[in-house]
Structures are given as structure tokens and as C-alpha cells.
C-alpha positions, -999 to +999 in steps of 0.1 A: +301-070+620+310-031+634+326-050+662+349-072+645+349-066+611+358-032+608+396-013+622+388+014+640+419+022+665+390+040+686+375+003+686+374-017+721+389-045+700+420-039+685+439-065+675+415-097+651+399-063+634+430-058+621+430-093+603+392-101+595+386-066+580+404-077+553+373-100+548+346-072+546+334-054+522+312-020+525+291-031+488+290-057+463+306-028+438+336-024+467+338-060+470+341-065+429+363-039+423+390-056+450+391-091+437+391-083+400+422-063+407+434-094+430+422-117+406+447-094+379+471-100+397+469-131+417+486-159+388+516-133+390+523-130+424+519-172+429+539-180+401+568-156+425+562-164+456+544-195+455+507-207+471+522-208+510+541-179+509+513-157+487+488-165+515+514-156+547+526-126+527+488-116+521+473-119+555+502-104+570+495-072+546+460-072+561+473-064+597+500-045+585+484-025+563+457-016+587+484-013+612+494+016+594+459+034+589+461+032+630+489+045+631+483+076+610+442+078+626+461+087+654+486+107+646+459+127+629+428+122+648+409+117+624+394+081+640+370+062+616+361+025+604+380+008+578+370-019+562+383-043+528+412-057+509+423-029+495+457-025+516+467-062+518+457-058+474+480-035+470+505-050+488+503-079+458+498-049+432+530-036+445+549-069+447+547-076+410+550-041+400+584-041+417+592-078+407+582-070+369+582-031+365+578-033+328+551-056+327+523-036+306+491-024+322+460-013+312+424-001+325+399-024+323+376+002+304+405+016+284+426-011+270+441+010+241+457+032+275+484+012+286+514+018+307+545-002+331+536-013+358+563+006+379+549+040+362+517+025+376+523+020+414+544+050+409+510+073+403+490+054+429+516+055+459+518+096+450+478+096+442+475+077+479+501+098+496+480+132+482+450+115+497+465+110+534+484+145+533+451+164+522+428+141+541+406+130+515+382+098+525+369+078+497+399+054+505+418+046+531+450+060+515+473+051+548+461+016+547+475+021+507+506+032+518+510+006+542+502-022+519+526-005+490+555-002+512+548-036+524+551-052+494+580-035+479+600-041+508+589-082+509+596-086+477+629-068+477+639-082+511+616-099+531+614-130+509+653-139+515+652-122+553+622-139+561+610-170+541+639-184+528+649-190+568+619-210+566+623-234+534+634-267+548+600-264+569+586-259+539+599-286+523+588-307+546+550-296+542+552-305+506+561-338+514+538-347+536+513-330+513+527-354+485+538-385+500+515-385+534+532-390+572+558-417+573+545-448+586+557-466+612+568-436+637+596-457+653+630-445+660+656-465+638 
């Protein structure tokens, strides 16, 4: 599990860290906490991007995110395992906060408290860039980062850069997903 399912850029293995991390959890409480919030926000981000494109754009936040907390591990030298959801999360956090910024928001435990959503990933990018520059550790804040920038950017420009190039392919998926392969496989 240390071997593979943690990022650690001091790590022998480098590279499928950086995606199955994403899968692990440190506790059941660390675990819960990450898919409620994905869970608040996973109808919203499908209902953008749709099912393909919300499962590309999330496993791609995974490595990129943790691609970031390497990154900034090194630059700091402060080398350590990572583990969890929480940067390819906030990668979907920040998509629809940018998509819908004044969507309301509210705490699980204080639902009178609410706020917009852009006010929100405003506080956590500047609450996750405190943690990086002061070196706090209950989070990974550059994996944070990482995943918040990644998702603003996709949503602002990586969806017509990227998968719109990609649509007729697409397209073509959802028919055979519908209709099944043509039959016969002859030329005409």
C-alpha cells in the first residue's frame, strides 16, 4: 500500500502513485469527509461536463494534482507521503465554483451559514496557499492548489482546447453504447 498507494517524490515509484493515490484513504473519517464533498458536488459537475469527460477530467486531476505536491516537495524539501482525493476533489469543487460562482453554499453543520461558491474557493485557494507558504501539514495544500488551478483552467479552457477536439470520437462511443457495432463489417 506504502509502495503504490501513496506519492512520495522520494518514492522508487514515481509515476502509478501518482494516479492510484487518489484511491487511498488514511481513515474511514478521511475517506467520508472526501466523497461527501464529491458526492456535493458530483450531479453538478456531470450535468457540465458530462459522465466521460467528468471521469477524464477527474483522473487526470489526480496525477496532476499530485504532480504539483512533487513539484513543490522538492522545491521545499520537505519530502513526505500523500495520500487521497482531496486534490483531484477540489479540482471538481473548483470547476463548478467557477462554472456557477453564485451558486449558494453552506456547511454541513451550519446550514443557516451560507455563502457563493466563488467567495468559497476564494477562502480555500488563499486558506491552501497560507498552508503551503507556512508549511503547515494537516493537508496537502500544494496538491490543493494543484487541483484548484486545474479545474479553473479546464473549465475555462481546457474543455473547448481539449475535449471538444475530441467530440466526434465521442459521438461515436455513444453510438455504439446505444445502437451496438454495426453488423456486417463489409466495405460497401
Amino acid at each position: 500500500m506504502i509502495r503504490y498507494f501513496t506519492s512520495n517524490p522520494a518514492s522508487k515509484v514515481l509515476c502509478s502513485p501518482m494516479l492510484l493515490s487518489t484511491f487511498s484513504h488514511f481513515s474511514l473519517f478521511h475517506m467520508a469527509a472526501n466523497m461527501y464533498v464529491l458526492w456535493s458536488f458530483s450531479s453538478s459537475i456531470v450535468n457540465i461536463l458530462g459522465q466521460e469527460q467528468f471521469v477524464a477530467v477527474y483522473l487526470s486531476a489526480g496525477v496532476i494534482s499530485n504532480f504539483v505536491s512533487y513539484v513543490c516537495k522538492v522545491a521545499t524539501g520537505r519530502y513526505g507521503p500523500s495520500l487521497g482525493a482531496s486534490g483531484a476533489i477540489m479540482t471538481v469543487l473548483a470547476a463548478v465554483c467557477t462554472k456557477i460562482p453564485e451558486g449558494r453554499l453552506a456547511i454541513i453543520f451550519l446550514p443557516v451559514f451560507t455563502f457563493t461558491a466563488g467567495n468559497a474557493l476564494k477562502a480555500i485557494i488563499a486558506m491552501d496557499t497560507a498552508g503551503m507558504i507556512l508549511g503547515w501539514k494537516f493537508f496537502d495544500h500544494a496538491a490543493h492548489l494543484g487541483g484548484a488551478l486545474f479545474g479553473i483552467w479546464y473549465i475555462t479552457y481546457g474543455h473547448e482546447l481539449i475535449w471538444k477536439n475530441r467530440e466526434p470520437l465521442v459521438k461515436i462511443w455513444h453510438e455504439i453504447r446505444t445502437n451496438g457495432p454495426k453488423k456486417g463489417g463489409g466495405s460497401k
